[in-house]
N, C-alpha and C positions, 0 to 999 in steps of 0.2 A: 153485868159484866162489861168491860170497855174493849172495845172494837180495837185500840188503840195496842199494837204488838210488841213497846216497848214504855218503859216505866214514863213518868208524865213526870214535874215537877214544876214550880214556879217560882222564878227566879226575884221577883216582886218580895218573898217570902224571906233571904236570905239580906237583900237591899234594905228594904224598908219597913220590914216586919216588925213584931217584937223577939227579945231573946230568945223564947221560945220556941216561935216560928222559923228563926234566923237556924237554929242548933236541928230542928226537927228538917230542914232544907238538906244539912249537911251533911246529916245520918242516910235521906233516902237518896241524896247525889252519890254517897259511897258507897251505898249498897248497888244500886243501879251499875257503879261502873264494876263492883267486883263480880255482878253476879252475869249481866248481860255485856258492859261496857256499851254498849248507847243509850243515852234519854233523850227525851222530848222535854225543850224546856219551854212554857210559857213569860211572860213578861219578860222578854231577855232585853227590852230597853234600845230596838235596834227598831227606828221608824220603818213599817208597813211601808209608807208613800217612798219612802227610800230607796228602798226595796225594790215598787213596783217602777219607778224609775229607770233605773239602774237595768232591770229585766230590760224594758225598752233601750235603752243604747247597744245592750250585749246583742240583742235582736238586731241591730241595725247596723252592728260591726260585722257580725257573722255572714251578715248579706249582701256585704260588697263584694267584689268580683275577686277571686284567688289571689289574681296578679296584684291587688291593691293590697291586699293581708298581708302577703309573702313579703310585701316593704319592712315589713315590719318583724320579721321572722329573722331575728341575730344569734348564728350559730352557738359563736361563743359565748352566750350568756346561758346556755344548756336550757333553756326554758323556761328560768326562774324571771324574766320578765319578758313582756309584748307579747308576741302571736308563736303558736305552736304548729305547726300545718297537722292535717289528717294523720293518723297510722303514726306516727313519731314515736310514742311512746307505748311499753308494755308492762304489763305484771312485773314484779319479782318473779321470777323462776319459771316467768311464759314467754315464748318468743313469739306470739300471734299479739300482733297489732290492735290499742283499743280500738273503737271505731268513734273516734272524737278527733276534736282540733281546739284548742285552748287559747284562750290568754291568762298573763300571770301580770299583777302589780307587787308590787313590796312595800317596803317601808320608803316611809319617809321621814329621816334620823332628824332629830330634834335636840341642838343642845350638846352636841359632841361631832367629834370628827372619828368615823367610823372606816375603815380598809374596804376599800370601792369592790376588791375582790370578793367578799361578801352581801354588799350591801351596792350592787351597779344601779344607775341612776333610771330611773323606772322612762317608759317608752311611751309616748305623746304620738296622737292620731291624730291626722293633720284635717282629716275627712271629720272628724267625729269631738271637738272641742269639749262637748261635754263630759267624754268618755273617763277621761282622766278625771275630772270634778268630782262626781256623782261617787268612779270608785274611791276617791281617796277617803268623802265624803263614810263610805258604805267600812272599808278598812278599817275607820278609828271606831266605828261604831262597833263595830266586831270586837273590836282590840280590847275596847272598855267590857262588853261583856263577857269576855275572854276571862279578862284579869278578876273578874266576881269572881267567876266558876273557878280559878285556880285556887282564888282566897279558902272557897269552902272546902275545895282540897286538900289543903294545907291545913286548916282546923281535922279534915277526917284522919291525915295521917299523924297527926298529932306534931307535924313540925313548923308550926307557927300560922297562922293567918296571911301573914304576911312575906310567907317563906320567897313563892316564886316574882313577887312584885319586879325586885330587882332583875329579876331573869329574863324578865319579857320587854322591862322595858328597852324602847328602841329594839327589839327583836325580830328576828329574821323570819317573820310572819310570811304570808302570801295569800290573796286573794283571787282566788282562780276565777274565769269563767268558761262553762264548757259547752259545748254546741256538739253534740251528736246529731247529723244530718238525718233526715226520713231514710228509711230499707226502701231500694228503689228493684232489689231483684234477689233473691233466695241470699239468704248471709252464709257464709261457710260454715259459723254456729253460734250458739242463740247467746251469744254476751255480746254486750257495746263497751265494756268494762270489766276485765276478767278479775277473779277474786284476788283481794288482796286487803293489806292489812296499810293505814296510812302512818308516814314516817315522825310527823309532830308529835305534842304532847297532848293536842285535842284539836279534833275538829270542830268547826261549830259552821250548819247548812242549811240555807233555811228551803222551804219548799220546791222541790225541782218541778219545772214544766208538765213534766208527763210521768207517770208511774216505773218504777223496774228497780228501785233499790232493794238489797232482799241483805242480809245476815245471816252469818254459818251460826244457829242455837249450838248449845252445851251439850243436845243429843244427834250434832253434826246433820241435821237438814235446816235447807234453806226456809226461812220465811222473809214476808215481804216487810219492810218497814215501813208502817204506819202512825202517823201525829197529830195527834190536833192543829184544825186548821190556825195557822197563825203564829205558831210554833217553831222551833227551832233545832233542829236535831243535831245534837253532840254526841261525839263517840271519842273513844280514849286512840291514843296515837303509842307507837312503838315507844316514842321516847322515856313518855310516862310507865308505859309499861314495864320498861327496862329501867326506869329510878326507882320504882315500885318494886322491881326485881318478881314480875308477875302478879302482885297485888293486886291492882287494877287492870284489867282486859282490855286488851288492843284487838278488838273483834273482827273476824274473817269476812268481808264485805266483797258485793259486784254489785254490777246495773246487767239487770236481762233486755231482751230487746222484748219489744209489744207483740201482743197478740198480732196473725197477719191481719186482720182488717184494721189495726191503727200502725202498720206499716208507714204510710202515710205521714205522721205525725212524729216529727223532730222533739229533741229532747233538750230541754236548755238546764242547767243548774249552776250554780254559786255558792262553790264552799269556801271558807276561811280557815287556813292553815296553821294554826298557832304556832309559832317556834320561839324555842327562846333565844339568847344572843349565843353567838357561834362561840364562847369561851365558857358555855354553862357544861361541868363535868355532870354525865349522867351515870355516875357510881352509884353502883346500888345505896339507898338508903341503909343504915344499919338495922334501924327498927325493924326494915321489913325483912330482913337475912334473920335465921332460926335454924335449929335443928333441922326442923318441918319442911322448913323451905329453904333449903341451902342456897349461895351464892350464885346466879344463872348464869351472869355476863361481866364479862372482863372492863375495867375502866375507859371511859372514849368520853371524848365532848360533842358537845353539839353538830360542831360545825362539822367534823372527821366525821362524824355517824351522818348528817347529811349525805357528803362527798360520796361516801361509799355504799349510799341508796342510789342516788342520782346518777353512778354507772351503773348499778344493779337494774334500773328501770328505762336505760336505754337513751337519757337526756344529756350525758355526760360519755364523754371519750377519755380512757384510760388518758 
């Protein structure tokens, strides 16, 4: 039996496999998201030393002094880039505070002239020169094995291989990094991140710091989410869910806080936000509209279904 609480796969198998390996990848990536919506992927082609890099700068942005971060903290960009202070942000449909403080990077558009109002020019730490490197660095790696995992989506729903290529490129991605501080005295209650469901089309996260991610199962209790060390763990996003017109599962997620004796111990993670470009319509699929499963959700693109998350979660002012 595996330890491991959510489907395993290997993305080596879908890359550089043979046919059969490549097609046997895309069957359990689409079962995995209709039945759980997250996996664990190994070989996702996203350098380890990278990685552990990358962990050390977000370490060392985090622990500058307030007044230094808060430089960097621009209202008007709602959050979607530089620093996010403490408490800023909540659930959909919670008004308690997570207990985190963030940075976001973005793209960096290649090869076209893209509206600044979607795509504002990403935020440079004046303290920390590698900061910017390292993520842009860590973004494209994400990016590339983003655009696999969408390919084999596109073979599961049977609308091309190559359906969302176009979608993502230059897309309105985002590369978070989050720092939930140590419990320094009794929390009001036991979330650092309260349930919710993520607005992309996937996420993809590689190992957090400390323990506390957990997933709402299909018989509505929490379990902890657990990966093979090395791994990568992807979960479906609203967006996809809503192309999918429920197909695929955008699963019900939070971070608990630690048991009290690892109080003590802060929580760092790095998820990558998949988005596609703010003019991609996320009308339901037809294939996936049936008797069975009738039509869920009314037509909207990318960018409008962003907009009206990023008020719903407190980043954004009417």
């Amino acid at each position: 039996m595996s330890s491991h609480t959510i489907p395993v796969v290997d993305l080596n198998d879908f890359v550089n496999g043979t046919e059969a390996g490549k097609y046997s990848f895309v069957n359990e990536l689409g079962k995995a998201f209709e039945d759980v919506g997250f996996v664990a992927v190994k070989g996702s082609g996203v350098s380890q030393q990278l990685i552990d890099e990358y962990y050390a700068v977000v370490k060392s942005f985090f622990s500058l002094p307030t007044e230094t971060k808060r430089k960097y903290e621009i209202p008007e960009l709602a959050g979607q880039r530089g620093y996010t202070s403490f408490g800023k942000e909540h659930a959909k449909g919670s008004e308690a505070p997570d207990l985190k403080e963030f940075w976001q990077l973005g793209q960096t558009v290649e090869g076209e002239n893209m509206p600044t109002e979607h795509y504002p020019d990403n935020v440079s730490v004046a303290e920390l020169p590698e900061f910017s490197v390292l993520g842009n660095q860590l973004y494209k790696a994400f990016e590339n094995s983003g655009r696999h995992l969408l390919q084999a989506i596109g073979i599961h729903l049977e609308i091309g291989e190559y359906y969302f290529d176009r979608h993502v490129h230059n897309g309105n991605s985002i590369l978070r990094a989050i720092y939930y501080p140590a419990i320094t005295q009794e929390p009001k209650n036991a979330i650092r991140a309260e349930q919710h469901e993520d607005i992309n089309l996937i996420t993809l996260l590689v190992g957090a710091s400390a323990e506390g991610l957990q997933l709402l199962n299909k018989s509505n209790t929490w379990i902890d989410v657990t990966a093979p060390e090395g791994s990568i763990v992807v979960n479906v996003g609203d967006m996809l869910q809503r192309l999918t017109n429920n197909k695929l599962k955008s699963t019900t997620h939070r971070v608990v806080n630690p048991p009290k004796e690892r109080w003590g111990t802060p929580r760092f993670s790095i998820p990558f936000f998949m988005h596609p470009r703010s003019e991609m319509p996320l009308d339901c699929l037809p294939s996936c509209v049936s008797e069975r499963n009738p039509l869920a959700y009314e037509p909207i693109t990318a960018g409008d279904y962003l907009n009206e998350r990023l008020i719903e979660i407190g980043l954004k002012k009417v």
